[in-house]
C-alpha positions as CSV (number, residue, x, y, z in Angstrom):
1,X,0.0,0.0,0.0
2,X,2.9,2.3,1.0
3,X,4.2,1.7,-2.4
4,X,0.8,2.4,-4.4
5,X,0.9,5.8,-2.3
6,X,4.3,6.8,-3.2
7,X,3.8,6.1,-6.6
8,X,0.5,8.5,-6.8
9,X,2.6,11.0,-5.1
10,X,4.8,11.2,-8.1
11,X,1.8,12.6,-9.7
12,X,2.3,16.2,-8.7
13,X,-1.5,17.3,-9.1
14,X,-1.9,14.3,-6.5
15,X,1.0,15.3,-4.2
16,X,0.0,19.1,-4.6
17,X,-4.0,18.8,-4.4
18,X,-4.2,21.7,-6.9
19,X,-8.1,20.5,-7.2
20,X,-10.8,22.1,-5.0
21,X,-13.2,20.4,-4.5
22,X,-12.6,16.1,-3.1
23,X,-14.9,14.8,-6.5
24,X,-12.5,16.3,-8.6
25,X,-9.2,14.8,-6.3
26,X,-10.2,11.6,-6.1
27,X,-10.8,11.5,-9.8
28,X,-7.8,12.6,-10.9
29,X,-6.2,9.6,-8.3
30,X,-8.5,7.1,-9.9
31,X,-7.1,8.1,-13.3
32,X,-3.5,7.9,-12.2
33,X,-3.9,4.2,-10.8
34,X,-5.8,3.0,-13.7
35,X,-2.4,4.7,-15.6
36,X,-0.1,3.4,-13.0
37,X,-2.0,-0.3,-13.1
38,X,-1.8,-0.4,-17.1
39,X,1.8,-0.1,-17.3
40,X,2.8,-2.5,-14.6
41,X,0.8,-5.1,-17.2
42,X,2.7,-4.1,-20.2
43,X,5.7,-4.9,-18.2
């Protein structure tokens, strides 16, 4: 899990929360583990 976390936090919109409002957050972490979870298949 610590892993995962570290991994979103090389996001920087993730690790900065540049969104307002939590909807719009925890979208934008959903799209980065879908992105994060497609390339450790194509490995």
């Amino acid at each position: 899990v610590e892993r995962c976390f570290n991994k979103l936090k090389n996001a920087r919109r993730v690790a900065t929360r540049y969104d307002k409002t939590a909807e719009s957050f925890l979208g934008f972490v959903d799209i980065t583990s879908i992105r994060l979870w497609i390339r450790y298949l194509s490995t």
